[in-house]
N, C-alpha and C positions, 0 to 999 in steps of 0.2 A: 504494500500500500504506500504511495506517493502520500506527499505533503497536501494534495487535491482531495483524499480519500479515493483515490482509483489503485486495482490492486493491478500491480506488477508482476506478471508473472516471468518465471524463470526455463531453463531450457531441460528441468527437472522429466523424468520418464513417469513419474507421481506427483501429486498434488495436493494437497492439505488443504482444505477448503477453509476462508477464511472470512472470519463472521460478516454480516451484513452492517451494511453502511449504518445502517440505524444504533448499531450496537457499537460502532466507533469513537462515541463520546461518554462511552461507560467507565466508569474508574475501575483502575487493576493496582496491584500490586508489584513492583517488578523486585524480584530475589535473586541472591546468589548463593551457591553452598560453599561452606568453609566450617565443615563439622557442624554446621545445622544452619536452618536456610536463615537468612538474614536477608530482611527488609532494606532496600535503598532506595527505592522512590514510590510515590503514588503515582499515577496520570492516568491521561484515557488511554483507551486501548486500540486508538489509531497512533496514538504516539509511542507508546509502548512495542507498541510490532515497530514499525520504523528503528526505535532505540536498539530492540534485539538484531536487528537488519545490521545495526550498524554493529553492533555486539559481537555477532558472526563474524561478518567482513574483517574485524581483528583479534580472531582466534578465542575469543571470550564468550561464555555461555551466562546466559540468564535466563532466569524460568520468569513467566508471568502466573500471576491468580487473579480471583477475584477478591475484594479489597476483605471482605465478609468470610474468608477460608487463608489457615494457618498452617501451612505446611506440616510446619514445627508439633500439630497436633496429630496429624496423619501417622498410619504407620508405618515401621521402614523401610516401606517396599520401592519409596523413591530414593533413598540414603545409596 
């Protein structure tokens, strides 16, 4: 997804569908793990995807949520 909200797509053989425009001003969570997930920012989750976009492109992984669900309480099936 572009700074427009238009999704970008890639020259991937699969696709990950990616939520609808409506739901691109919804707030998330954005995490990173370092022995348990740790919050570093809120925003919507058209800027969020973008951020991870850029996250990737430099070797770095960050998981998104929604702002309402705690990793950190799940079990450790994503550790």
């Amino acid at each position: 997804m572009d700074s427009t909200g238009k999704v970008q797509t890639g020259d991937s053989s699969w696709s990950l569908p990616l939520p609808l425009k409506e739901y691109a001003m919804s707030r998330v969570t954005v995490y990173f793990y370092s022995d348990r997930w740790v919050p570093i920012k809120y925003c919507s989750l058209g800027k969020a995807i973008l951020l991870h976009q850029k996250a990737n492109l430099e070797g770095k992984e960050i998981l998104l949520f929604p702002v309402n669900l705690d990793p950190n309480q799940l079990s450790n099936s994503f550790n």
